[in-house]
N, C-alpha and C positions, 0 to 999 in steps of 0.2 A: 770382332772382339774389341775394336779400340774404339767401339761406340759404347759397349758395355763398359769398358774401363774411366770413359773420359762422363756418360753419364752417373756411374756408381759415385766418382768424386766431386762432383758437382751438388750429388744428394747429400753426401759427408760432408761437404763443405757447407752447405746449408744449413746443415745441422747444429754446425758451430758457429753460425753468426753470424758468417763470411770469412772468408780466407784470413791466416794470421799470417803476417808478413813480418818483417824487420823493424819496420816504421810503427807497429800496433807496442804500443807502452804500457796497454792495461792488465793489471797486474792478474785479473781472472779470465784473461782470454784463453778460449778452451784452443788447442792443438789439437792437430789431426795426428792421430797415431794409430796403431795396428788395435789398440780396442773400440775405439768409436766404430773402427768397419767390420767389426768379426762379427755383427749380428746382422751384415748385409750378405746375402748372397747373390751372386749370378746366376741370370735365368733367361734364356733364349727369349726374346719377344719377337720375332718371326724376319724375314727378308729385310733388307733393308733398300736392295734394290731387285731390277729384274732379273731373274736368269740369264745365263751367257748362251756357248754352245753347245750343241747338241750332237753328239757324234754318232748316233749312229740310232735306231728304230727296228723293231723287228716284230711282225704281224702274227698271230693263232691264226695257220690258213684252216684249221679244223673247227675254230671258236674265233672268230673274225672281230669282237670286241675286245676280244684277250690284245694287249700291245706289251711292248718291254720299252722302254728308252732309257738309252744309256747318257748320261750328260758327260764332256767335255772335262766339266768344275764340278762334280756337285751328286756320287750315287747313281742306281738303277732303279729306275720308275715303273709300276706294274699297276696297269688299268683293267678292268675286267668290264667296264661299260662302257667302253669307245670313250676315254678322257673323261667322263661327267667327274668321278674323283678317281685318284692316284696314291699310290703307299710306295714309301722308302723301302727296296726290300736289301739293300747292298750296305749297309750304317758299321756293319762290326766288324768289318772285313779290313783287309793291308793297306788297300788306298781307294782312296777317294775322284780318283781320274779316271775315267773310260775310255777305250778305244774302239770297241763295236762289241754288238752283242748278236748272238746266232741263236736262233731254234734248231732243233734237231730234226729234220724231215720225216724221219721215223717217228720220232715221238714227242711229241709238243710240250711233252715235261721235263725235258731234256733239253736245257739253256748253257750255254756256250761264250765267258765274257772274258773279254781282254781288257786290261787296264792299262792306262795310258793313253791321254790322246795325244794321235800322231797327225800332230801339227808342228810349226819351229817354233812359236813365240816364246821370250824370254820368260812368261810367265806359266810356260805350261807346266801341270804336275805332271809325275812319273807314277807309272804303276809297280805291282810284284808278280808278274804271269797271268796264268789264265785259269780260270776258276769254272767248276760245273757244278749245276744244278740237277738234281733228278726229281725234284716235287715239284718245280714248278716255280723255283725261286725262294724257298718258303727255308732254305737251307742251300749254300754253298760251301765245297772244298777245291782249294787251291791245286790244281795240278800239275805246277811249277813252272819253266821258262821264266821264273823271277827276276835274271837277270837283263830280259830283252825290254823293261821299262817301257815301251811304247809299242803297242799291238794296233796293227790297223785291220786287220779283217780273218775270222774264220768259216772255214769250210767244212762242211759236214757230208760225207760221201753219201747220196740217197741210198746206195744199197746196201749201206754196212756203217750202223752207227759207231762203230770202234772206228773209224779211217776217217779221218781229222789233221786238218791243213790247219797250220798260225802263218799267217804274216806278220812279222815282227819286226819293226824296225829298227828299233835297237837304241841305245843311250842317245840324246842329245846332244849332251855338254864334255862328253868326251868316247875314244874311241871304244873297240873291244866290246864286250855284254856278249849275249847271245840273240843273231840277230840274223836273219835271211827267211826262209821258208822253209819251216819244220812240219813232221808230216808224224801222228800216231797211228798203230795199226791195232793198238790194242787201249782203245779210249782213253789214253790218256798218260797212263801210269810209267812209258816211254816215251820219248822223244828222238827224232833224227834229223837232222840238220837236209834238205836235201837241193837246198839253192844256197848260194853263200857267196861272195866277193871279198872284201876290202875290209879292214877297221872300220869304217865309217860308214858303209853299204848296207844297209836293211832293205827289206821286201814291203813296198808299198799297198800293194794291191795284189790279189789274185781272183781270177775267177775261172768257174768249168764252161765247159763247152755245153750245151742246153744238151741233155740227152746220152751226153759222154763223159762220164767221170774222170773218165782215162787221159782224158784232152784238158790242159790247165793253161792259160796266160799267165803270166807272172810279172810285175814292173818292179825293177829294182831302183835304188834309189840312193843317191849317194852325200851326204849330209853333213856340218858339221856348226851346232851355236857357240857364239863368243858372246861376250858380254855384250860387243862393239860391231857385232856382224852375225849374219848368218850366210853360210856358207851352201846354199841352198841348191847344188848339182856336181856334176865331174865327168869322167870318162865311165863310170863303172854302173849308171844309170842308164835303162836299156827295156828291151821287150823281150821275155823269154817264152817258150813255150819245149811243154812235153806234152808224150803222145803214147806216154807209159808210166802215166797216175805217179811222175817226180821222179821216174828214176834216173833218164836224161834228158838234157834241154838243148835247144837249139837258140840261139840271140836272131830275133827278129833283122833284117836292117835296111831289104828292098826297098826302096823309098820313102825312108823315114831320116830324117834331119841328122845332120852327121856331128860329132864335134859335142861338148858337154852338155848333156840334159838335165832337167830337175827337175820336178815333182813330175808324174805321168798314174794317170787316171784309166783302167778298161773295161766295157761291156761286152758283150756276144749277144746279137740277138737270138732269141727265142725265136721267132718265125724261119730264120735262114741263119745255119749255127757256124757257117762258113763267113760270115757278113761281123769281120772284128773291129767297135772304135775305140780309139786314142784320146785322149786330150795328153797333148805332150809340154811341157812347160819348157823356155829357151831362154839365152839368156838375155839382158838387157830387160827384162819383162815383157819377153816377146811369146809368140809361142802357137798352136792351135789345137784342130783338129783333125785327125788322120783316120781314113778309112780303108780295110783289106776286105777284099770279097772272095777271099783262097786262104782263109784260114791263117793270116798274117803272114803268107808267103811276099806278098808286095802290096805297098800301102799307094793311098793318092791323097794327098790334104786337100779337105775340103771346103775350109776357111781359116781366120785367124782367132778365131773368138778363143778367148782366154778367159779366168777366173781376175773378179776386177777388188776393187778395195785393196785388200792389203795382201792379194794372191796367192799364187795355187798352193803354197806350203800349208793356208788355212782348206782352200776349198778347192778341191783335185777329186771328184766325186763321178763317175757321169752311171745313166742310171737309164737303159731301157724302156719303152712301154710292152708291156705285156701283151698289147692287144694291137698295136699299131705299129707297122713294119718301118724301119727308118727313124721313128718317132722317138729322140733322145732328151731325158733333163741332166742336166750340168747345174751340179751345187756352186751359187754363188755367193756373194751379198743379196743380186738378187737372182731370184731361181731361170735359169733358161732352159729354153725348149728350141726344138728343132725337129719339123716333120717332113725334112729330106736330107736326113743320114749325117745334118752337120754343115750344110753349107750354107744356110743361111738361120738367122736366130732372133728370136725374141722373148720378152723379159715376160714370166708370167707374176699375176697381180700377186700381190704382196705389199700390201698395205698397213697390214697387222703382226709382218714378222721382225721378229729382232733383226736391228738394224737397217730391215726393208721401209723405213719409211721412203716415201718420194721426196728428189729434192723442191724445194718453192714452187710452183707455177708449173711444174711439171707432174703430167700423170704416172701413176707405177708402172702401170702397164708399157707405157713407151719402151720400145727398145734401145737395151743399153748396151755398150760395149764397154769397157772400163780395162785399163786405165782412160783417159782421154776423149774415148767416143761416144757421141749417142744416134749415131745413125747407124742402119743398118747395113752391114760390110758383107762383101760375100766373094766368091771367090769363081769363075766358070768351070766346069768339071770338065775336063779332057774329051 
């Protein structure tokens, strides 16, 4: 807007000869006033720079060119030809910040958005709840949680599209909202709180067990932005798990880092749904990766590798391969990969993505560790 403002006046001032000042004595020097500009209007001329973050993707597994992308800054994007062009379909709606977008496993028409991204940076927007779609995008109603401002991830039961998991994390910039892990059993038009901590404690992450709906991880997470700080963990951030679709949970803690945690990231694989990882964020910007092969009965860390730039409160992500056992990516700056469950990692190419340029004289591909490192770190396994 303050390009349209400071070009609009530049045009107006042109108009009049050049700007009239104090020191201008001639007696027909035109002023700028509110009629010279009433026959200007403002008019969008397009980007002014690139797009930011991108919080979250979600695939047509029935129509494979169908995508959704949720931005960070900026709307929900809807491609029907694998990217070639893209349409705004989210413009009318409460806010303009995403936090992830769901398909409905049952029915691909059937979208699932949370707004707000849940990140900490001082500049992020807030959302108003969680909104459904039943055409296809082409139309959204809000089905409230408006108070939990930042939604990081929903769940849609494969067996019963009414049974819907939010992970909410709740206000930033101050305590209270509505914020843990809420669960519908009646698509939506109810809500139940059925994970919950602290003022300050929202639900990071959840995900099912491949095959068991019944079986949930849950990372809670415990938070608080100042103008002058963020406050980015506590005692109340942790691993949860139920084994009766949220009605009770047990706190992970077998061999996982004692003492206050912050931001933490979970997958399950698909091939061995027993097989749970962690990226766990510590403090000092320390932190790693953790591995259970008993259903997060007892973990082993498998290295250090963290989220690097400006850390895990942006990029706390990690992300399965579907086809290759062990095989993990971890949302970075730049993207890692790992195809032994996490103990050792390298940077895949990313040349072309925001923020992924490489630095000078170094290729992208090299592996990075960040903060500080760019050799490869690894850790022995027990």
């Amino acid at each position: 807007m303050r390009y349209k403002i400071v070009t609009l006046l530049w045009v107006a001032g042109m108009a009049c000869g050049g700007w009239a000042s104090e020191s201008d004595n001639e007696p027909n020097q035109p002023k700028l006033n509110s009629g010279l500009l009433s026959g200007i209007k403002l008019r969008g001329i397009g980007p002014a720079l690139m797009s930011g973050r991108i919080a979250d993707i979600a695939i047509d597994a029935e129509h494979p060119n169908t995508w959704y992308v949720a931005a960070g800054s900026g709307n929900l994007w809807k491609t029907v030809n694998a990217g070639t062009t893209w349409k705004p379909i989210f413009e009318k709606y409460g806010a303009y910040s995403l936090g992830c977008v769901t398909i409905d496993p049952t029915n691909p028409n059937t979208l699932w958005v949370g707004t707000g991204e849940d990140v900490g940076g001082r500049h992020v927007g807030y959302g108003d709840g969680v909104y459904k779609s039943l055409d296809g995008g082409k139309g959204f109603k809000n089905m409230g949680l408006k108070e939990s401002e930042h939604i990081a991830r929903i769940l849609v039961d494969p067996r019963n599209a009414d049974t819907v998991y939010v992970a909410a994390q709740g206000p930033l910039w101050s305590s209270g909202g509505e914020r843990g892990l809420y669960k519908t059993i009646d698509g939506g038009r109810t809500w139940e709180v059925i994970l919950h901590k602290g003022p300050y404690t929202g639900v990071t992450d959840v995900v099912f067990e491949p095959g068991n709906p019944d079986v949930l991880y849950a990372a809670t997470h415990q938070r608080h932005r100042t103008v002058w700080a963020l406050v980015n963990g506590g005692p109340e951030s942790g691993i949860h798990k139920s084994v009766d679709g949220g009605q009770t949970w047990q706190e992970l803690k077998g061999g996982l880092p004692g003492g206050d945690k912050g931001k933490i990231a979970l997958a399950v694989s698909p091939q061995k749904p027993k097989i749970v990882y962690a990226s766990i964020e510590l403090a000092g910007r320390k932190g790693g990766i953790w591995r259970s092969e008993n259903g997060g009965q007892s973990w082993t860390k498998m290295s250090d590798y963290t989220s690097g730039g400006t850390g895990p409160h942006y990029y706390q992500e990690l992300f399965c391969d579907p086809h290759r056992f062990d095989t993990l990516y971890h949302a970075n700056v730049r993207l890692g990969r790992t195809d032994d469950g996490g103990r050792s990692w390298e940077t895949v190419e990313s040349s072309h993505k925001h923020c992924g340029q490489p630095r000078r004289g170094l290729p992208s591909s090299r592996p990075r560790f960040s903060p500080g490192g760019l050799r490869r770190r690894t850790l022995p396994l027990p």
